[in-house]
N, C-alpha and C positions, 0 to 999 in steps of 0.2 A: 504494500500500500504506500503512495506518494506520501511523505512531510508535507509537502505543501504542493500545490497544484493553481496552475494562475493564469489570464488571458490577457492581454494589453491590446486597445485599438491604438489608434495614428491619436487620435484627441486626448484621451487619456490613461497615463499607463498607470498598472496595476498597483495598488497598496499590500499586496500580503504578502510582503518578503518575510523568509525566517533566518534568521543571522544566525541561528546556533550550525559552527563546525562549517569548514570551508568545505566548499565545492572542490573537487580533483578533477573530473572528467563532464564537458559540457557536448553531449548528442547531439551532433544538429539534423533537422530532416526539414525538407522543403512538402509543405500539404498546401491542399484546397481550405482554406478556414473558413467559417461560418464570415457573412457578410460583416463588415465594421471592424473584425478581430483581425488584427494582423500578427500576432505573435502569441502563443502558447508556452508555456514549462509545467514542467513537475520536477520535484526533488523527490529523492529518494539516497536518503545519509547525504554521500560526499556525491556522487551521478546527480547529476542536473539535466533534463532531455528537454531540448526547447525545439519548437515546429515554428517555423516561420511563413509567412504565405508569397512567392516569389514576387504575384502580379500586385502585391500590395508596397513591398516592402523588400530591401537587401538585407543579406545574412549582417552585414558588418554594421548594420542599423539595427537590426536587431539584436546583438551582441552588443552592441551600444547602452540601447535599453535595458538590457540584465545587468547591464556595471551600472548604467544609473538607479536602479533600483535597488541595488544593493546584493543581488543574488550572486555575483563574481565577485568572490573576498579571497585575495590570494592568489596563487599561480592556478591554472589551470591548461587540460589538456583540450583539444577542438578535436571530435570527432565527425565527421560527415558521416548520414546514410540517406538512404533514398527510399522514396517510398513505393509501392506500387499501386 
């Protein structure tokens, strides 16, 4: 089960960051997201998995938004997957 679980649009990003224990490994996967959301994560411990939506939004904007939010404390790895 996710620590926390969170969705951010383009107007306004998500308040429920959880600071407890750095992130190590940040999943990135490109989705269709629900209209208005341009960015998803879930945490789970130290794995962070965030969906980004391409035609809304770039990954480096979106990894943007998780350091402004507070969810990237620390070093972290980038992984890419792809969805089907």
């Amino acid at each position: 089960m996710a620590d926390l679980t969170c969705a951010a649009t383009r107007r306004a990003a998500s308040s429920c960051v959880s600071t407890e224990g750095a992130v190590a490994e940040v999943r990135v996967e490109q989705a269709a997201l629900d209209s208005g959301v341009v960015m998803a994560f879930a945490r789970y411990g130290r794995l962070l998995r965030m969906a980004y939506d391409p035609d809304d939004i770039t990954e480096a904007d979106a990894l943007v938004m998780l350091r402004e939010q507070g969810a990237l404390a620390g070093a972290v790895h980038v992984v890419h997957r792809t969805t089907a």
